[in-house]
Phi, psi and omega in degrees: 000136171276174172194131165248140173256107205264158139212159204195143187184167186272173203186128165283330197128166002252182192270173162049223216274335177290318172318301148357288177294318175279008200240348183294334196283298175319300158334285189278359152276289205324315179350318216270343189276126186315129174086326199269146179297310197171126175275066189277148165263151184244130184221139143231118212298309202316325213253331178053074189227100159227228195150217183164140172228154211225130157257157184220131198284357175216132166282028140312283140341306190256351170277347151316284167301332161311314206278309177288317147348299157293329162303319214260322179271345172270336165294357184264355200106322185296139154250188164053034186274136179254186196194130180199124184270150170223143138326138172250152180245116219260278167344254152027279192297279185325359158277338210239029177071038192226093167237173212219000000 
């Protein structure tokens, strides 16, 4: 079984390619995290929003990872970050091209 992790908070900037540059360092420790599969990152300027969604090979790992993560964007300043873990219906996705 997969498990995805949605997370999502405000966020000012910056965006784009200034995003890139301050998140890599960042990047390549998550890179690092026990269980995770794989990470796309999120930004939306308009909305002054970013995030990420994660699959992860256990729900431990990413309920792990959920508690450090959040520790880790309120030690930066950021609130009101949400978050939600799901089950992936493995069967399903792999109709719509997402294999694991």
């Amino acid at each position: 079984m997969k498990y995805l992790l949605q997370v999502d908070f405000p966020y000012e900037g910056p965006f784009k390619e200034e995003f890139t540059k301050s998140m890599t360092g960042l990047a390549q420790d998550i890179a690092t995290e026990e269980g995770l599969i794989w990470k796309i990152w999120t930004e939306n300027e308009t909305e002054k929003e970013a995030g990420g969604v994660y699959v992860f090979d256990n729900l431990k790992d990413a309920n792990r990872y959920l508690d450090k993560h959040t520790k880790r964007l309120e030690s930066f300043g950021f609130s009101n970050i949400r978050a939600k873990v799901f089950e992936i219906n493995e069967p399903l996705s792999s109709i719509n091209n997402i294999t694991f």
